[in-house]
N, C-alpha and C positions, 0 to 999 in steps of 0.2 A: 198751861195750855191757853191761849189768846181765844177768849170768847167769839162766838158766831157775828155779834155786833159788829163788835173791832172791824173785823174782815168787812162786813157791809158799807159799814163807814169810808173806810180805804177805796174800796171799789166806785161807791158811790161819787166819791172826789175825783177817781180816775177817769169816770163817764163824763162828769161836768165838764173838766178838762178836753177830753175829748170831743164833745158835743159842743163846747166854745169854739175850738180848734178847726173845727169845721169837716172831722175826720170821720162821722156819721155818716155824711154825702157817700163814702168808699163804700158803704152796705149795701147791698143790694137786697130791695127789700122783698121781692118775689118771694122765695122760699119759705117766710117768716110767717107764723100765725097772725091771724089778724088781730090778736092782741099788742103784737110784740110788731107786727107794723105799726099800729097806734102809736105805742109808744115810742117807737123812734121818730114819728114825724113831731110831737110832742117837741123829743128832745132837741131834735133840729132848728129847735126856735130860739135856743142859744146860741147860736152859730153868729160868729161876729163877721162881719161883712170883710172880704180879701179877693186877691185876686193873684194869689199864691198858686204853684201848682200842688196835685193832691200828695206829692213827694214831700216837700218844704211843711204843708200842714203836719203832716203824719211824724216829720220830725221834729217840728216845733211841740205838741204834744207830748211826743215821749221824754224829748231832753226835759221839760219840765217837770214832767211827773218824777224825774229823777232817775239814778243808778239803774234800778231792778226793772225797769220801764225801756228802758235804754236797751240791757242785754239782753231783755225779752224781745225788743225789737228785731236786734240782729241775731237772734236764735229761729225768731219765725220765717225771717227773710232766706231760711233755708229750707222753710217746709211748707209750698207753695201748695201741700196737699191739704195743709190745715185752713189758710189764710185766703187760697186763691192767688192763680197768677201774676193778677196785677198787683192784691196791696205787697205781694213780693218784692216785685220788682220796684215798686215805692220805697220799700224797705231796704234795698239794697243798696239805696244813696243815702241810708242812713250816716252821720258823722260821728262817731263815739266821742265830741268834745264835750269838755265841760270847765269851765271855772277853774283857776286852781287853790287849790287851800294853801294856808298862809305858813312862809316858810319855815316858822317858829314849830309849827306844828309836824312837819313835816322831820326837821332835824329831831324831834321828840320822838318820834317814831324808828328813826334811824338808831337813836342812842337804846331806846327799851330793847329794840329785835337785836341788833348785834350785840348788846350787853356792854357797850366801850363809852366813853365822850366820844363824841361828835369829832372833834382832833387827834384820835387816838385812832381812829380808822381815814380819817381822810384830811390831809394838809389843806383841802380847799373844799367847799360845797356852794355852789351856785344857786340861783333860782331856780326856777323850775322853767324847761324849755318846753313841754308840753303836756295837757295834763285832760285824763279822763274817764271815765265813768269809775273804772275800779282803782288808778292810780295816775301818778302822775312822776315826769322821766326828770330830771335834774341834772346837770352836769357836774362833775365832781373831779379831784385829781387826787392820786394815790401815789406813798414813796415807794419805791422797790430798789434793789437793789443797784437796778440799770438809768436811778430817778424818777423823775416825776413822769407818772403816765397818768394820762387823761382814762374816764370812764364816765361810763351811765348809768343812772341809781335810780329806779323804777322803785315807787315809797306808794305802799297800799293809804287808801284814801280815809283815813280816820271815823271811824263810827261805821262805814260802808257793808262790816261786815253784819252786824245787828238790823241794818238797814232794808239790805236784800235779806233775810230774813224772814221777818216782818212782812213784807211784800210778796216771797214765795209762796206762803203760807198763804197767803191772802189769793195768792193766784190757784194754788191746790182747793184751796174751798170752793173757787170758782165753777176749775173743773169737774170737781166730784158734784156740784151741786147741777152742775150741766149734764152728766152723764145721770144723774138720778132719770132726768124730765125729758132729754133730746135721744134718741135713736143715733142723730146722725153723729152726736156727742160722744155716743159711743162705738160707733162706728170710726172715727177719729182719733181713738184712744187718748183723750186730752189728758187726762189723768198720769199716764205714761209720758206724755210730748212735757208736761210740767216736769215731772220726775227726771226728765234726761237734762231739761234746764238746770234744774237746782244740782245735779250732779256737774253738770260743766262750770257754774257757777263757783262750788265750792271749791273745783282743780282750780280757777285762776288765781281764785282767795290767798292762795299759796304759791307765796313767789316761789317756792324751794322746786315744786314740781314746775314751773315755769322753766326757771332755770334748768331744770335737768330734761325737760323736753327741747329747750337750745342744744344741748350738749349731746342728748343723742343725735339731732339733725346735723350736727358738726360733722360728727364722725362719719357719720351716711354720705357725706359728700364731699368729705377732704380731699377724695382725690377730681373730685371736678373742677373743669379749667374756666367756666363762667359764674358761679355762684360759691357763696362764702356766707359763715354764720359766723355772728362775734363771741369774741372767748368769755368764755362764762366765768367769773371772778370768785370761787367760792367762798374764798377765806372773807365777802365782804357781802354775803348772801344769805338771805335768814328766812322765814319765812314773809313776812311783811316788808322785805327790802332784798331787790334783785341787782346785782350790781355785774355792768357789761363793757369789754372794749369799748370805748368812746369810735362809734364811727364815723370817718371823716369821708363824706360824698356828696351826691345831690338826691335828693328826693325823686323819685319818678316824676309827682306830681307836679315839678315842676319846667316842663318842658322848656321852656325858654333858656334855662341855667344849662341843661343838657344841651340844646344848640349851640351855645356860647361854649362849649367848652367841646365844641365840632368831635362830639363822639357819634357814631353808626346806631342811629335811631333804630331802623330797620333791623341790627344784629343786635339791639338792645331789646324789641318789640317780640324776636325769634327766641331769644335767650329766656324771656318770661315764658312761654310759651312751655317751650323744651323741656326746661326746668322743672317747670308744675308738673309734666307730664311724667318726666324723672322719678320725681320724686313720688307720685300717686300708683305708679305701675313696679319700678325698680324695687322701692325701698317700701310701698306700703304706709308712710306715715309722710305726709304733708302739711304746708301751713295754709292755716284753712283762713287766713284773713289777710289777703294778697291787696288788698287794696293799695294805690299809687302811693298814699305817708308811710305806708309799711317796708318800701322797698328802695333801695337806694342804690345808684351809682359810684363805688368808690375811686381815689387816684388812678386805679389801674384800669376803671372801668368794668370790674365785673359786680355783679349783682349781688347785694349783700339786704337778706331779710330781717326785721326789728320784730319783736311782740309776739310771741309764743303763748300765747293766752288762749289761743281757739286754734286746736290740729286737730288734722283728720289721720283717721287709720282703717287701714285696707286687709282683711284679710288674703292668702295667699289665692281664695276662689273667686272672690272679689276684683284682685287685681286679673288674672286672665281674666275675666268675664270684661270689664274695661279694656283691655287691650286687646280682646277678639273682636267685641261688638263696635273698636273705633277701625282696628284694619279691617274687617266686612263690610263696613260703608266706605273707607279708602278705597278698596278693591273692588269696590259694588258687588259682593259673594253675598247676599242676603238670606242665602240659605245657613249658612254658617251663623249668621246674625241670629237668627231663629232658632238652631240647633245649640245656639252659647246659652239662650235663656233658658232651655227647658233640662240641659246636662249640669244645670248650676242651680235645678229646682228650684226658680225665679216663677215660672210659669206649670201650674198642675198640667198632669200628663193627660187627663181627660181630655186637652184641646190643640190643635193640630197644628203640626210645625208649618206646614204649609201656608195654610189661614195667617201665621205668624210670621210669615216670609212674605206674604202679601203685603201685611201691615207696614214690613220694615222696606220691602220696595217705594211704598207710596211716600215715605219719608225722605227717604236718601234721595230718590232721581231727582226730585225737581230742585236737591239743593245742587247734584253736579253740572247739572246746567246751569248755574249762574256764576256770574265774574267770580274770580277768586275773593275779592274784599267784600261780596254779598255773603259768603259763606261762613257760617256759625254751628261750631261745633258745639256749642254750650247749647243753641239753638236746638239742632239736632236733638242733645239726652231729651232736652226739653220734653218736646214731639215724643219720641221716645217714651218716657214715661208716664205720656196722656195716654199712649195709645196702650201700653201692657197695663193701665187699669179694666180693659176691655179683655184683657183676658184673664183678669184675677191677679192679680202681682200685686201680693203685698209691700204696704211702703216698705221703704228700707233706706232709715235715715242718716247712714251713712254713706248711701249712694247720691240721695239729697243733697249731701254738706259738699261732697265731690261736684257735684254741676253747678250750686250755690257758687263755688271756689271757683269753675273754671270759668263761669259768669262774668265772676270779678277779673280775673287773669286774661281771658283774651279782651275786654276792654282795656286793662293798661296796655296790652299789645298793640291794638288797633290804636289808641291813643298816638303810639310810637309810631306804627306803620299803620296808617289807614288803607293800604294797598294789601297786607299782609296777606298769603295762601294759609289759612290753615289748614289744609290736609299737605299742603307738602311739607310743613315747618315739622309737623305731629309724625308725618310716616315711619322716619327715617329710628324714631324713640320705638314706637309701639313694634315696628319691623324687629328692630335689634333683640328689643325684650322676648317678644314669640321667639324668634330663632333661638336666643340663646336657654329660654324654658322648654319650651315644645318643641325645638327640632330635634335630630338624629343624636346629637351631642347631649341633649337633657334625657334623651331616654337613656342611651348608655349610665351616664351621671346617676339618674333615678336607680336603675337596677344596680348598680353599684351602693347604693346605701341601700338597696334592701336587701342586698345581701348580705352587708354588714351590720343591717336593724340583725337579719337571722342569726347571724355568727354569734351576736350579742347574747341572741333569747338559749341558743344553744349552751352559750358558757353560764346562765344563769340556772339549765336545768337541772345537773347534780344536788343543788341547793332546794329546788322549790319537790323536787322526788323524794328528797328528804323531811321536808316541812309536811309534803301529805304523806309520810308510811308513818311518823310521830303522830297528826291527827288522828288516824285512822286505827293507831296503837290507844289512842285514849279512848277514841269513840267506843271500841270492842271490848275496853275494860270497865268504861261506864254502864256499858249495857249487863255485860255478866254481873259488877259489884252492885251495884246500881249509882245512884246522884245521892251525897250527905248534903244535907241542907242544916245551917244551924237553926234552933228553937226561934231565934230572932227573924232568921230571914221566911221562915216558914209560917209565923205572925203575921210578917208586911207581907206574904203573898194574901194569906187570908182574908187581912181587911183590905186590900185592893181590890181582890174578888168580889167582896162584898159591896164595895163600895159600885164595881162596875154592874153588878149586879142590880142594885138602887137605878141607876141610869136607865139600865136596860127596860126593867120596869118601866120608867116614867117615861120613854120614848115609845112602847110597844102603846101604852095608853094615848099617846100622842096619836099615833099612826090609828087607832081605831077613832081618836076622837073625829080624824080625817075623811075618813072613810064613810064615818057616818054623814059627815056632812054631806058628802058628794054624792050619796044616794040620796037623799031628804033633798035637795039640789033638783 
């Protein structure tokens, strides 16, 4: 167990950093005791002189503090209920790059997780093409039977995992040390918001469930005509090394390359769009880090996504609750908007649909009166979810990671098409999906398997009429012979009883010792 110091030490290095960095300024110090204003104006007096915006500080900070600093950033940048809307959105221009480690180290890595030499898996291995916080991609070439095929070999970052760690831990003391002293601390559940880090943290750690979250996204979308996911390699897939089709395209990011090569910006800008939408409502499990180096243009021009490291996933209540609450503001039905929150127990019933249709009118109208390219659907949940704190709605961090994503996704859109509609890009998905769940056809559908849930439970009850007339055969022979207990087991009840007995005592003296207080009091 890493002593209390350790943690203070770590922390205390991350502050300095922070307070160099000039990332203090982002505090608002209203709220704070006047102790705890004191001291940040204190620390503010490290601040080195810039003329950076508070984006560029807040990431120059974290890439330095390293790894665990890093993905804490882009984990908070989805929960603008912890951090506040702006350093959010600071955070959302985070860049997950880093340095990359030297390629001696990296083949070493390759050779221990696959168990092979280095040339026993791969006729060629490149440098590394791009590399960051938890690993870095390489290019590589594999023999198969049809020759040499080109791949991608995603090599966890050496030490990284001992690293974050360390860090976690240090971020867990934090929080539990914050919720002892802060209300709002626990009001926040930081303690929980860490917990969900270090478990997202630990799925990336593992190329194996990387990979196998490519491979279910594959299959979810094989039969789609604009996006494609690359084939997962497994014979050359380990844990600490992910190996991928070598994808041949252009970056989103790189707009110029896309003009030059005269592909339909606009049905490139719809296609992100659609996509996201596709995949968030249809299928339930999307890629939650859509950013423009993520996505690429192939030969053929359809849309092909990289880096499976951070997905979102929807439940089946979840996804209609997304897909009613965006065709309600489509359609302007805001009564519906309001009737989706409270039938999906988002909002307690003590508070009135009405009142709650009010809320979601004052949001939607003043966005359909503006030009089509003022319009922001990310924008919207936004609003959205300031305003169902006013009626008690608890966060719900996977609807967070969904607006975080759509945040990122309709700016590479708009990037593509600055003119873009999004409510007409969006209808035509959320349309299909309702009809084809909710209309006439999904109830038929529905009662069709719940007829066949019953046919099931029917064929399963000769079986369970049998399991209870045999209980019911022992219970009425227990009771007449009675229960044989061996000499053994009739000892360990004894001294158990005893021992609960001891307890019981010293608790009942507890309780009076209480009592007494609180009169004398």
């Amino acid at each position: 167990m890493i002593p209390p110091l350790t943690h203070l030490v770590r922390l205390a290095r991350a502050g300095f950093v922070f307070a160099r960095e000039g990332v203090l300024a982002l505090v608002d110090p209203t709220p704070l005791p006047a102790a705890a204003r004191t001291g940040l104006r204190l620390a503010r007096l490290l601040e080195r002189p810039t003329t950076a915006s508070s984006a560029i500080r807040l990431s120059a900070a974290l890439t330095a503090l390293g790894p665990s600093y890093v993905k804490l950033g882009q984990f908070l940048a989805t929960r603008p209920d912890v951090v506040g809307a702006a350093i959010a959105n600071d955070l959302e221009s985070l860049q997950d790059k880093m340095a990359p480690f030297p390629q001696a180290e990296a083949e070493a890595v390759v050779e221990r997780s696959l168990g092979v030499p280095l040339k026993s898996a791969f006729v060629a291995f490149g440098p590394a093409v791009a590399a960051a916080s938890i690993a870095q991609v390489h290019r590589a070439e594999v023999e198969t039977a049809d020759g040499r095929r080109s791949v991608a070999v995603k090599v966890l970052r050496p030490g990284v995992e001992a690293s974050l760690k360390v860090d976690i831990d240090a971020f867990r003391f934090a929080a539990a040390w914050a919720e002892r002293y802060s209300a709002e601390a626990r009001r926040l559940r930081l303690t929980t918001v860490i917990a969900t880090l270090a478990r997202s943290v630990a799925l990336e750690l593992d190329m194996r469930l990387e990979a196998a979250a490519a491979s279910e996204m594959a299959e979810n979308t094989k039969n789609d005509t604009e996006f494609r996911v690359p084939t997962v390699e497994w014979e050359w897939t380990a844990r600490e090394v992910l190996t991928l089709e070598w994808v041949d395209g252009t970056p989103l990011s790189d707009r110029a390359a896309l003009v030059g090569r005269e592909l339909d910006l606009p049905q490139l800008g719809r296609a992100v769009i659609q996509n996201f939408l596709l995949h968030a409502v249809r299928d339930g499990f999307f890629h939650a880090d859509m950013h423009p180096g993520n996505l690429f243009a192939d030969t053929d021009g359809k849309l092909v996504a990289v880096d499976f490291g951070i997905m979102g996933r929807l439940n089946p209540k979840e996804r209609r609750f997304l897909a009613e609450i965006l065709y309600g503001f489509i359609i302007r039905d805001y009564r519906r908007v309001a009737e989706v929150h409270f039938e999906a127990g988002y909002v307690p019933r003590h508070h009135s649909v009405e009142s709650f249709m009010q809320a979601a009118r004052a949001i939607g109208e003043p966005i359909h009166n503006r030009r089509a390219e003022d319009i922001s659907m990310a924008k919207l949940l936004t609003l959205l979810f300031e305003v169902t704190a006013l009626f008690d709605m608890r966060t719900r961090p996977e609807l967070l990671l969904l607006q975080k994503t759509m945040v990122v996704a309709e700016g590479v859109a708009r990037m593509l098409d600055p003119k873009l509609d999004i409510w007409q890009t969006s209808e035509p998905v959320v349309r299909e999906w309702l009809t084809r769940n909710l209309g006439p056809a999904a109830r038929i559908e529905n009662a069709a398997e719940g007829v066949g849930e019953f046919g099931r439970f029917l064929a399963t009850l000769p079986s369970l009429l049998t399991r209870a007339g045999r209980a019911a055969d022992e219970i009425e022979q227990a009771a007449r012979e009675g229960i044989a207990l061996s000499p053994d087991t009739v000892a360990g009840i004894g001294e158990a009883q005893a021992r609960r007995s001891r307890w019981s005592t010293v608790a009942l003296w507890v309780i009076v010792a209480l009592l007494a207080l609180l009169v004398l009091r």
